[in-house]
N, C-alpha and C positions, 0 to 999 in steps of 0.2 A: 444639310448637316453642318458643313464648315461653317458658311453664313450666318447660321443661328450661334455657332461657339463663339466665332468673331464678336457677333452683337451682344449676346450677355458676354464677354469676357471685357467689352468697353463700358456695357452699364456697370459693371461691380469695379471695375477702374475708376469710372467717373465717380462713383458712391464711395468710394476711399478717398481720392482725394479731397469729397467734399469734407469725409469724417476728420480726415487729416487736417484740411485748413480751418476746422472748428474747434481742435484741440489746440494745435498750434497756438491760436487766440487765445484760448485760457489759458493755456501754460505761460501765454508772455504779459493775461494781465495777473496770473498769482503771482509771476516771478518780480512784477511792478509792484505790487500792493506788499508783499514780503520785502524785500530789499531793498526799496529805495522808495517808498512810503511806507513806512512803518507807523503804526499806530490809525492809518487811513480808511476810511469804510468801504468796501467793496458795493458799488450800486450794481445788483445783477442785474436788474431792469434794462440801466442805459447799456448794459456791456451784451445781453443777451439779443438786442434791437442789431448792436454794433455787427454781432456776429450773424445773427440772419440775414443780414445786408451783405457781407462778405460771402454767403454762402449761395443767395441769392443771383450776385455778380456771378461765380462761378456755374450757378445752371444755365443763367441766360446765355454766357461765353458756348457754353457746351452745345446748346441747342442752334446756336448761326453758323457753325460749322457747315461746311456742306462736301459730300465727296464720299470715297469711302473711308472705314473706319478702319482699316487693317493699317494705315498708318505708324496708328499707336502701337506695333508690335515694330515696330524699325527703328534700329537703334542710329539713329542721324541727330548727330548734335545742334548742326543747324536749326531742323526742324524743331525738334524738342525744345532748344530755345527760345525757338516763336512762339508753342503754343504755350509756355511757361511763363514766357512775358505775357501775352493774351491776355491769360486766366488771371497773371496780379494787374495787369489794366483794368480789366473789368469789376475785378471784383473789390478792388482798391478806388474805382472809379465808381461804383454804386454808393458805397461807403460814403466818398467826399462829395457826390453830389445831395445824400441825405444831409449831411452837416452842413452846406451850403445853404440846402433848401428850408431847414426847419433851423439856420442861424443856429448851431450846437456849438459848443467851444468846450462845451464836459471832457471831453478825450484828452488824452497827456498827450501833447505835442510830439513829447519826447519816445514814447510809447510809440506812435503810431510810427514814427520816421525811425524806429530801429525795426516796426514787424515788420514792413513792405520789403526787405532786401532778405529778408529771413525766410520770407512769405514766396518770394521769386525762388529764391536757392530749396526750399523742400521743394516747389511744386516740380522744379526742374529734378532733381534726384529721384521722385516719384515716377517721371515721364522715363528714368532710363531705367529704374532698376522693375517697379512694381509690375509695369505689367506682366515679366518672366517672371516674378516672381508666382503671383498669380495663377498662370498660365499652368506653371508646374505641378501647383496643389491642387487644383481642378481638373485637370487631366492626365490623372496617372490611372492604376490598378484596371480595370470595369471600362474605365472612362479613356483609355490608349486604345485608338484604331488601328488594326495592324491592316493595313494596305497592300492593294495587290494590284499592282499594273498592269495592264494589257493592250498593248497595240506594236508600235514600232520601238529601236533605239532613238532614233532621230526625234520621234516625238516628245519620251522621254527624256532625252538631255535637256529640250525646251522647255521643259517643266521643271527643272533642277531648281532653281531659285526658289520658287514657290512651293516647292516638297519643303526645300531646306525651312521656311521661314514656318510653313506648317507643322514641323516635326513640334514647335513648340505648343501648337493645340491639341496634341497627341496621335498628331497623325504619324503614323511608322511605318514607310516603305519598308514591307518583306522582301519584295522580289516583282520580276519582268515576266510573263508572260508573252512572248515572240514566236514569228517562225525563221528567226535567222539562227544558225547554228554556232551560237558563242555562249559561255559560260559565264560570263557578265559584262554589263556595260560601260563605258569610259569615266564612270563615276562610282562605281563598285558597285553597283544593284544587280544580284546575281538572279540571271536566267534560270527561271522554275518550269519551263516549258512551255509545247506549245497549246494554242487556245481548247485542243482535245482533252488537255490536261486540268482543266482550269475545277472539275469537282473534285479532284482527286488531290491537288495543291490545297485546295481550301480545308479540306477534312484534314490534311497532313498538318498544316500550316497555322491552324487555327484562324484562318482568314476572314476579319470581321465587314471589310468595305471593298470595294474594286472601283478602280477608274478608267473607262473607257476612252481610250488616249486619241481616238478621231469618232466623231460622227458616224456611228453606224451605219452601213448599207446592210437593208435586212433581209440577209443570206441566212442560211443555216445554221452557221457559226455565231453569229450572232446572237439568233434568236438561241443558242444553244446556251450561249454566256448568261446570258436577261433569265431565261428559264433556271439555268442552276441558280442563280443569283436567288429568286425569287422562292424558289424551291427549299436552299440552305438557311435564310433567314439574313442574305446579307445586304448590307447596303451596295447599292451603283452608282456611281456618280461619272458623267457623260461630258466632255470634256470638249465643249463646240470649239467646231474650225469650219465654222461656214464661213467666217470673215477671209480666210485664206481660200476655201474653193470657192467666194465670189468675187475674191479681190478686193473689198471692198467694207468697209467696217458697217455694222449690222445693227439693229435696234430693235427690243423687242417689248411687246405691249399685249396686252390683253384688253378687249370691248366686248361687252356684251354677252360674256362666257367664251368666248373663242381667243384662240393666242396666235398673236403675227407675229411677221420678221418684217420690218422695214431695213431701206438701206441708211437712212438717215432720218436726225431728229429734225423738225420743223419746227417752230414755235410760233412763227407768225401763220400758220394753221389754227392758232388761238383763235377764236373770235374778241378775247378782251386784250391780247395782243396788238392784233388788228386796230382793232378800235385807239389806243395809247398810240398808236404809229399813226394814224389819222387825222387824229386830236395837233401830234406834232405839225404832221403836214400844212394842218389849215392854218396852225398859228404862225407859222413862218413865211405860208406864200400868200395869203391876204395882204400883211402888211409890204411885204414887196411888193406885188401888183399894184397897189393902191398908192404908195409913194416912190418906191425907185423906179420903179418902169417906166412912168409917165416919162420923168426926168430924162433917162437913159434912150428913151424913146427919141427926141427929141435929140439930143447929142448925135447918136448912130442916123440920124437922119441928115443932120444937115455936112457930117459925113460923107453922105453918102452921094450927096448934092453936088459935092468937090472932085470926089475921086471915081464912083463909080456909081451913078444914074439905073434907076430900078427897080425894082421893088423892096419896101423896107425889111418885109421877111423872108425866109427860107423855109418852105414846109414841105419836110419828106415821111415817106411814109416808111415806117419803122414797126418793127418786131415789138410787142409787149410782151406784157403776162400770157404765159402758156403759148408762147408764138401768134398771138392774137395783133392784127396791125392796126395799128394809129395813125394820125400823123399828128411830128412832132412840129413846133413853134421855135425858129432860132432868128438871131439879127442876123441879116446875109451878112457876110464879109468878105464873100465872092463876087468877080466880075460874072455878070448875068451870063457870059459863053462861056464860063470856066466848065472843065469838066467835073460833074456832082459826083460821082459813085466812086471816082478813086482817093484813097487816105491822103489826106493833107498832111504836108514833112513841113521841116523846115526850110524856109527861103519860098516857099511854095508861092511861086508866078501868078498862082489863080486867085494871092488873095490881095484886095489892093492894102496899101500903106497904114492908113489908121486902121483896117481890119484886123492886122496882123496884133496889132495892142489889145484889141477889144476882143479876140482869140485867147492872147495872152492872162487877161485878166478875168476872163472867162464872162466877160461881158456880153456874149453871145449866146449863154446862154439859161439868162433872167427869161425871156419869153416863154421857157418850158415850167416857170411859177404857172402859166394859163393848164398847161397839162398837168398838172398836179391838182387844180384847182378842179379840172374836169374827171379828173379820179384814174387818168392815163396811166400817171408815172406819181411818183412819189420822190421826196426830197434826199433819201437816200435808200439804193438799190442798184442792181449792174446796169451799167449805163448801155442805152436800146442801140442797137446798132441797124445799119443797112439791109436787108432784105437778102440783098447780094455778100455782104461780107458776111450775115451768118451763115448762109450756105458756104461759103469758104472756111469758115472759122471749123463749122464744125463737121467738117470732111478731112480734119485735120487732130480734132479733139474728140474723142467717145464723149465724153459727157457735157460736150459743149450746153448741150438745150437744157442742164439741171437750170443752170440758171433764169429758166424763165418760170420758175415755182413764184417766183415774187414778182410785184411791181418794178420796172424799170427805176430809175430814180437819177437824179441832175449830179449827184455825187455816191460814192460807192468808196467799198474798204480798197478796194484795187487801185483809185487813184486818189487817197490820201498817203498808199505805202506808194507813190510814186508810179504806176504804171498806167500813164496816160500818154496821148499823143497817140504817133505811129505805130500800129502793129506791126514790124518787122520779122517776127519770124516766128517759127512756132510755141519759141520759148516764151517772147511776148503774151502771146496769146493765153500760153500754160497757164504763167502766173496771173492772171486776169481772172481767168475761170477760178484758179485754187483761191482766189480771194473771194469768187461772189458766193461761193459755195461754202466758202466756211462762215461768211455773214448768215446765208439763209436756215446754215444748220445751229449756228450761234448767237440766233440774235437774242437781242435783251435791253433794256433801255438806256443804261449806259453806253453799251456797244453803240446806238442810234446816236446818242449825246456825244459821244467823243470824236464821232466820225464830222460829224458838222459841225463842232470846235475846230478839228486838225482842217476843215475844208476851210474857215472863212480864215485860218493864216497861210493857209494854200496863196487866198486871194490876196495877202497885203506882201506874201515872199513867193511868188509862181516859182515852182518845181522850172527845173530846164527845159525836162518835154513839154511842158505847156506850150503850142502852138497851134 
């Protein structure tokens, strides 16, 4: 019910300001053609084209939005001037790319460069005043839900904001329903009894909706609420705090006729996701393979010739996708007895002299283009670790192993924000995980783009811990 009042109460917002910024238009070309051309012919043709362009600009602004809509009822000057600018970019921007495109010069210069600031200031007045205004004459009499709470105080003060910003779509807290023995709550919502009470408040009270302030456990009481509810003709609305009894923020989806709870979004569970991350993959590590590696090959070899005699690679076998082991492709930088399984620091004895550059500049680890190329690891993802450290890591972290939902990858959001090198402690570790996690539940192809922009000035300004 709320969600539906929110959505029509933002189409007939949006549908006013379109009617607004179409009047606005005429009123400022009568008041051109009256005043300051006088005797001039009004062509309604080119001014009626002018204004469906302007009108147009503002549906398209309206439709790329994305988020929710109850924005629009917040009175934040900030915000309101973003979406105020927006809407006269857009729709100021449809306008001049028409004129541009079909070469028009018809429009008063003068005209146009007095409506654009005129055009910004109503659409901004509109954003603060109309939608209360709105809001009021749509939801009075019939249309005022008198509300009825029932659960804790604690829950209910958590809810204060959002009562308050509600009372504006008619929603009207009467009263608390509790079993604690007070006469109202630290916000004046006075206690109408307990949930035994709840047909006998509603008859008294006139009580048109109720919200259930936790998650139902379906005891008696319960079912006692649901049944009167259903019995009196009133609405319920159910007030989820599974995010608090799982700890954990929650997602919910419907397949097939049936409704889940996931704990988290995934996007590269797409298949045309996937594919876009793939397409990246192969265009970046062919042409490395093919031209720098040779090269680098060759470098890191003769290397190796000088300081430490050996084999040119390094391949360990490493954790993937879903804890599925590989093994990974790197230039050694180690002497052949150094010890492998513990975390390279800084100064670190086991790596000889030019290693410690080719560490640095992450030149060690171009060979994991072959793993990518093999379909291992991917070009960005949480970077695979030892067999051994993730047993450690994640006897230390609960959710250590979300991060193997995705492909591995040579770079990751963890260490373009800096946390690479030594794991040192648990906090280390923390923020590692809280970065793969927030890639895997937010990825999108910018996110991918930006991450391998901020990597390759990783490589021409290495971070400190780079070692």
């Amino acid at each position: 019910m709320v969600t539906q009042r929110t959505e029509g109460l933002y189409r007939l917002f949006l549908l006013c300001q379109i009617v607004m910024v179409a009047l606005l238009f005429w009123l400022g070309v009568w008041v051109m053609v009256t005043f300051y051309s006088p005797g001039a012919v009004l062509t309604w043709r080119k001014y009626a084209i002018y204004c469906g362009l302007l009108v147009l600009g503002m549906t398209l602004e309206s439709l790329s939005r994305d988020g929710s809509k109850n924005y629009f009822l917040q009175n934040e000057l900030l915000r309101q001037h973003r979406l105020a600018l927006r809407q006269t970019l857009a729709s100021v921007g449809a306008l001049v790319f028409y004129l541009i495109a079909m070469k028009d010069s018809f429009i008063s210069r003068v005209f146009f460069f007095n409506f654009v600031p005129w055009l910004y200031v109503a659409l901004l007045f509109s954003h603060h005043y109309l939608p209360s205004f709105l809001a009021r004459g749509m939801f009075t009499g019939v249309h005022k839900q008198k509300t009825l709470l029932v659960g804790t105080t604690e829950k209910a003060a958590a809810l204060r904001s959002w009562l308050r910003r509600k009372s504006e779509m008619g929603l009207h807290t009467t009263g608390l329903i509790c079993d604690e023995p007070i006469q109202q709550t630290e916000d004046g919502i006075p206690v109408l009894g307990t949930p035994e009470d709840v047909e006998k408040v509603i008859r008294e009270r006139g009580i048109t909706q109720i919200i259930l302030l936790e998650f139902p456990l379906f005891n008696e009481r319960n079912r006692h609420v649901i049944s009167v509810c259903d019995r009196l003709g009133v609405r319920l609305l159910i007030l989820s705090d599974l995010e608090e009894r799982l700890r954990h923020p929650v997602t919910h989806f419907e397949d097939d006729g049936f409704r889940f709870i996931g704990l988290r979004e995934e996007p590269l569970e797409n298949p045309f996701n996937r594919c876009c991350k793939r397409v990246i993959d192969l265009v970046l590590a062919l042409p490395v393979m093919l031209v720098v590696f040779p090269v680098l090959t060759v470098i890191v070899w003769i290397a190796q010739r000088f300081q430490s005699r050996g084999p040119l690679f390094h391949i360990q076998t490493r954790a993937g996708m879903q804890n599925r082991q590989f093994k990974i492709y790197k230039f050694r930088t180690m002497h052949v007895n150094g010890e492998l399984t513990r975390q390279a620091r800084e100064g670190d004895d086991r790596v000889y002299p030019l290693g410690k550059w080719f560490r640095k500049l992450s030149i060690d680890e171009v060979p994991q283009f072959w793993n990518v190329l093999l379909g291992d690891m991917s070009i960005v993802g949480p970077r695979p670790h030892l067999i051994e450290h993730n047993q450690q890591f994640s006897a230390v972290m609960e959710n250590y192993h979300v991060r193997a939902f995705v492909k591995p990858g040579i770079t990751g959001l963890a260490q373009v924000r800096g946390f690479r090198g030594e794991a040192r402690s648990q906090s280390d570790i923390a923020h590692r995980v809280e970065c793969d996690i927030e890639y895997l539940e937010n990825w999108n192809l910018s996110l991918e783009c930006g991450i391998i922009i901020r990597t390759f000035f990783h490589l021409l300004m290495p971070p400190r811990t780079a070692y």
